[in-house]
C-alpha positions as CSV (number, residue, x, y, z in Angstrom):
1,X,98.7,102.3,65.5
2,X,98.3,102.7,69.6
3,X,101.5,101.8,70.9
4,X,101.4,99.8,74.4
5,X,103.5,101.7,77.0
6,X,104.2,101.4,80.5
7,X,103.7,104.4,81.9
8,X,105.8,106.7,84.3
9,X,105.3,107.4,87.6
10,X,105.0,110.5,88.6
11,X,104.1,112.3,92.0
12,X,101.1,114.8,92.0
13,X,103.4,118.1,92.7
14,X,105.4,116.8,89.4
15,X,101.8,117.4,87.8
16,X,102.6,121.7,87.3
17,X,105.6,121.2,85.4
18,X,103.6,118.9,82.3
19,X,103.1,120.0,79.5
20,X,100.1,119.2,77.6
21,X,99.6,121.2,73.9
22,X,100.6,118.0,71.4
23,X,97.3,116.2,69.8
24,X,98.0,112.8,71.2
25,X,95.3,110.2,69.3
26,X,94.2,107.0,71.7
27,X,91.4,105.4,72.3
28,X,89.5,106.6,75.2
29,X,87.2,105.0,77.3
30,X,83.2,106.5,76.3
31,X,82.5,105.9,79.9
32,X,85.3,107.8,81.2
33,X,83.9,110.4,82.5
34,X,81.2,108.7,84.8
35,X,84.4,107.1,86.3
36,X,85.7,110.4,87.1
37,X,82.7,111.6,88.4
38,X,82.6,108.7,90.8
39,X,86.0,108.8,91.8
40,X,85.5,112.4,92.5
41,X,82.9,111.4,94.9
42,X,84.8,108.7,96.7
43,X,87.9,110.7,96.9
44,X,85.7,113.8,98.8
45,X,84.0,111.7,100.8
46,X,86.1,108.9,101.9
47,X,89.7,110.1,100.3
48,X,89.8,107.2,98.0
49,X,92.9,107.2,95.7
50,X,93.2,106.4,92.2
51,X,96.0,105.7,89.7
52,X,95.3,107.7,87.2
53,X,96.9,107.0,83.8
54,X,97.3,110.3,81.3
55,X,99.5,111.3,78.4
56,X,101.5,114.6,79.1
57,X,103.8,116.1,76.2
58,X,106.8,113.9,77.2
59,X,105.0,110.8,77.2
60,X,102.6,108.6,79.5
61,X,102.5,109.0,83.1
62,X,100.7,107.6,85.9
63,X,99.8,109.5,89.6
64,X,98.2,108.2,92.6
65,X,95.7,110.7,94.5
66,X,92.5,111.9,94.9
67,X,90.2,113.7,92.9
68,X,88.7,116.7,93.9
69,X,86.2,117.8,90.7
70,X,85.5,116.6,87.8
71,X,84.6,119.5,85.2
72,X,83.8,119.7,81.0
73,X,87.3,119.5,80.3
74,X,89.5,119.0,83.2
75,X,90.0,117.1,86.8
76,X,91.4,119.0,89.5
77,X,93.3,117.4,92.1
78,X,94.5,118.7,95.5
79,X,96.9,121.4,95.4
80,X,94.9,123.6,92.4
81,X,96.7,120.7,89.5
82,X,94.6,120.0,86.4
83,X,94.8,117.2,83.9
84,X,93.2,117.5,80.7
85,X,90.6,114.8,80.8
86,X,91.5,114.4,77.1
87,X,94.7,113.0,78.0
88,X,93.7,110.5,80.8
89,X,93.9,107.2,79.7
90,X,92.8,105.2,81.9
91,X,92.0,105.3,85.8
92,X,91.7,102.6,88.3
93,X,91.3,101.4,91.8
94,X,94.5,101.8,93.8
């Protein structure tokens, strides 16, 4: 059963210090990563910010930034921080 939380905010540099090794089971968006890919091209070329929803170890957390790449298994954001896009959630529009 997917429980319905509200998730934490969290500021990007907070991003290092996650952990993310626990198998968390949601369902994910299948078009997910199309989103990413186009908020990875609005963020480079017009700095468009997203909230970007994503379960780290101690729960579910939610940034606002910019995406810099979008890869096979990860987003990088400014400042060298990955997320696991097999924890992101959900992302959105700020």
């Amino acid at each position: 059963m997917e429980e319905t939380l509200s998730p934490v905010k969290v500021e990007k540099e907070a991003i290092a210090s996650l952990s993310f090794k626990n198998h968390i089971s949601f369902d994910q968006d299948p078009t997910l990563v199309e989103k990413l890919k186009s908020a990875t091209k609005l963020g480079n070329l017009d700095k468009v910010k997203f909230h970007i929803d994503f379960y780290a170890d101690s729960g579910l957390k939610s940034v606002q930034t910019t995406i810099w790449a979008t890869g096979n298994k990860f987003i990088c954001l400014k400042g060298g921080l990955w997320i696991p896009i097999s924890k992101i959630v959900n992302i959105r529009f700020i």
